[in-house]
N, C-alpha and C positions, 0 to 999 in steps of 0.2 A: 504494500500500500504506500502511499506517496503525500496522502492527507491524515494529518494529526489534530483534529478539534479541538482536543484539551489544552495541546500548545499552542494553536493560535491563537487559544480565551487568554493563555499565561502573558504570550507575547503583547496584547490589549491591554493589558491590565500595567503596561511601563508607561513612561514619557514617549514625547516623541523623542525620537534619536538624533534629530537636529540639534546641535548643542545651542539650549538657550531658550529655544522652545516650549513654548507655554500651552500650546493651544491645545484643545479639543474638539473632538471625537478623535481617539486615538484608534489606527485601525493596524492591520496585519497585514503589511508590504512585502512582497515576494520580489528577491535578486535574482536577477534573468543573469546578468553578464558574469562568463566563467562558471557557471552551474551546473544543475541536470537538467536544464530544458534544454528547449528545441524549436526548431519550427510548427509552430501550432502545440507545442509541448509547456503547461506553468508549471515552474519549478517545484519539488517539491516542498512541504510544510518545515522540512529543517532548513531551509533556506530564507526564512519570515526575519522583518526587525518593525519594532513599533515605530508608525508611523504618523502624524495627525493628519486629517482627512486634505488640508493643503497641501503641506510638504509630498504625501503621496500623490496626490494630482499632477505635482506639479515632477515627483521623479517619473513618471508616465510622460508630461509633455517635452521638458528636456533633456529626456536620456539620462541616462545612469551615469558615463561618465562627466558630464557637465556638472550633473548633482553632487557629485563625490566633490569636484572640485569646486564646485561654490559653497560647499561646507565643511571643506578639509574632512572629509571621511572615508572610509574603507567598508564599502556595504556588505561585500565576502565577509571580512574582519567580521563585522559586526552580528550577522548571521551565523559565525560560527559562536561566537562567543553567547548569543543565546540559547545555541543547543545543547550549548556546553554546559551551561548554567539552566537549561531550562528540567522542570522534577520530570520529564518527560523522556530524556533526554537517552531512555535505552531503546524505545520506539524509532526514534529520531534516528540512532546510529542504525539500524535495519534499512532505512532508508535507502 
C-alpha cells in the first residue's frame, strides 16, 4: 500500500513547514521531485510534510524547486524526517 491515513492526520496536526508561518488550514503536501512517483503516479504517504492551504497552492503553482529556494528548504529532507519521527513510521518504511 502507498497510502497511510493515520500519518497524514499526524503530518496535519504540525505547522506549516515554511519557516515562520502562521497560517491555517494546515494540510498534507506530497514531494513529487526525487521520489516514488511518476507520471500520472502521487507519491507515496511517506513522502507528506505539513503544509498551510497557501504555501501548498502555491508549491503546486511554482514548482518544487523554486519553492525550496524561496524558502531555503529541502522538501526530500523534510519528508524524510517526518517519517522518521512520525508513530507510524514502520508502515511508512514498507512503503
Amino acid at each position: 500500500a502507498r497510502t497511510c491515513p493515520a500519518h497524514r492526520a499526524w503530518v496535519r496536526r504540525h505547522c506549516c513547514s515554511v519557516p515562520g508561518c502562521l497560517r491555517a488550514p494546515i494540510e498534507c503536501a506530497h514531494v513529487r521531485s526525487g521520489t516514488d512517483s511518476g507520471a500520472g503516479v502521487k507519491p507515496s504517504d511517506k513522502w507528506t510534510i505539513s503544509l498551510c492551504a497557501y504555501h501548498h497552492r502555491q508549491q503546486h503553482q511554482i514548482g518544487e524547486t523554486r519553492f525550496e529556494t524561496r524558502y531555503a528548504i529541502d522538501l526530500r529532507v523534510l519528508a524524510a524526517e517526518f517519517a522518521r519521527r512520525s508513530p507510524h513510521w514502520l508502515k511508512l518504511a514498507r512503503m
